[in-house]
C-alpha positions as CSV (number, residue, x, y, z in Angstrom):
1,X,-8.3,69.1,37.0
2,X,-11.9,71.5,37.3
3,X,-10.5,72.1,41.2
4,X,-6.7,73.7,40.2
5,X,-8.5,75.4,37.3
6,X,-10.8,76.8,39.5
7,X,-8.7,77.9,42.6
8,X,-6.5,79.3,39.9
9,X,-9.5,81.2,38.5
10,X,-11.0,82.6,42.0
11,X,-7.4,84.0,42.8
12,X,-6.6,85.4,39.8
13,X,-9.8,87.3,40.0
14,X,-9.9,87.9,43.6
15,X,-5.8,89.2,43.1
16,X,-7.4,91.7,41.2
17,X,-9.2,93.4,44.1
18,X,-7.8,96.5,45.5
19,X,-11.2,97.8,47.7
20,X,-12.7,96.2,50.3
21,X,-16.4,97.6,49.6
22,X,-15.6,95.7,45.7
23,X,-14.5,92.4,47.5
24,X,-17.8,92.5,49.2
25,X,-19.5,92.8,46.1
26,X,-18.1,89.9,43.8
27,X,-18.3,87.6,46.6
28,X,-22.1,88.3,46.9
29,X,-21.7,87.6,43.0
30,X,-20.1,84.8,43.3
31,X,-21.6,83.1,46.4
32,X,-24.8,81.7,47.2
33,X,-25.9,83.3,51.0
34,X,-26.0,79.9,52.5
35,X,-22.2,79.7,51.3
36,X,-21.0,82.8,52.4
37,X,-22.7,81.4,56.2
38,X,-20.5,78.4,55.4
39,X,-17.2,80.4,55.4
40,X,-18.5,82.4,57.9
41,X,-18.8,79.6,60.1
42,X,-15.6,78.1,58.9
43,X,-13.8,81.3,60.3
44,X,-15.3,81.2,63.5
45,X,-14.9,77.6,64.1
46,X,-10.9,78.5,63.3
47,X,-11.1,81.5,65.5
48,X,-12.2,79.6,68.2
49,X,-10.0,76.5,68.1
50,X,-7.0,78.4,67.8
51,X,-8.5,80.7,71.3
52,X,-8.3,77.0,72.2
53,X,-12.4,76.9,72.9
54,X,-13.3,73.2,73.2
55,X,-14.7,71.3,70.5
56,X,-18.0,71.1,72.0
57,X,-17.9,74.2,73.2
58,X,-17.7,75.4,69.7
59,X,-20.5,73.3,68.0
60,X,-22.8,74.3,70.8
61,X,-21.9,78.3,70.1
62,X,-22.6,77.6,66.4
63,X,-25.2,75.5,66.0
64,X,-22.8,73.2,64.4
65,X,-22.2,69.2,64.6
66,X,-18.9,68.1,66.4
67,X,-17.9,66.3,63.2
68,X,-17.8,69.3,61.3
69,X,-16.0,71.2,64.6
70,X,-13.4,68.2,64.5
71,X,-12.7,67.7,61.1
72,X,-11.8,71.6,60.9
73,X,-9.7,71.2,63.5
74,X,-8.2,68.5,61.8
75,X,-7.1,70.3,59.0
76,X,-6.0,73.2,61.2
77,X,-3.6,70.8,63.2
78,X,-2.2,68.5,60.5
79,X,-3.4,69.4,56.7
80,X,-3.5,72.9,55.8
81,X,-2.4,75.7,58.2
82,X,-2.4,79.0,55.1
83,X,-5.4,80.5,56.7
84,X,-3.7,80.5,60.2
85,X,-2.1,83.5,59.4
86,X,-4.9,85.2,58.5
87,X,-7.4,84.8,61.5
């Protein structure tokens, strides 16, 4: 499957990173800067659920459809929960 492949890829590579100023780097290699917004506004949209902003709240702050705000937090709440730890 291209996904598993893939995810296996990206963290093999980014495993491999030991400086934050080099992280920075490949993911301007490897990311487009509309994608790199993307995550940005992934992040933020975590942040703020879990500082338990209202969904509304949150798409108004971003400039971001409630659908998007609510399936995030969907995924937060039920599916994965990995990057909970991290934000």
């Amino acid at each position: 499957m291209k996904l598993t492949e893939s995810l296996e890829l990206l963290t093999a590579l980014l495993s491999k990173v030991k400086d934050d100023n080099d992280l920075s780097d490949i993911l301007e290699d490897i990311l487009t800067p509309s994608e790199i917004v993307e995550i940005w506004d992934r992040i933020q949209v975590i942040q703020m659920l879990k500082n338990w902003i209202s969904q509304r709240e949150i798409a108004s702050k971003l400039w971001i459809s409630i659908t998007t705000v609510s399936r995030w937090s969907r995924l937060l709440n039920f599916e994965r929960k990995a990057i909970q730890n991290y934000v």
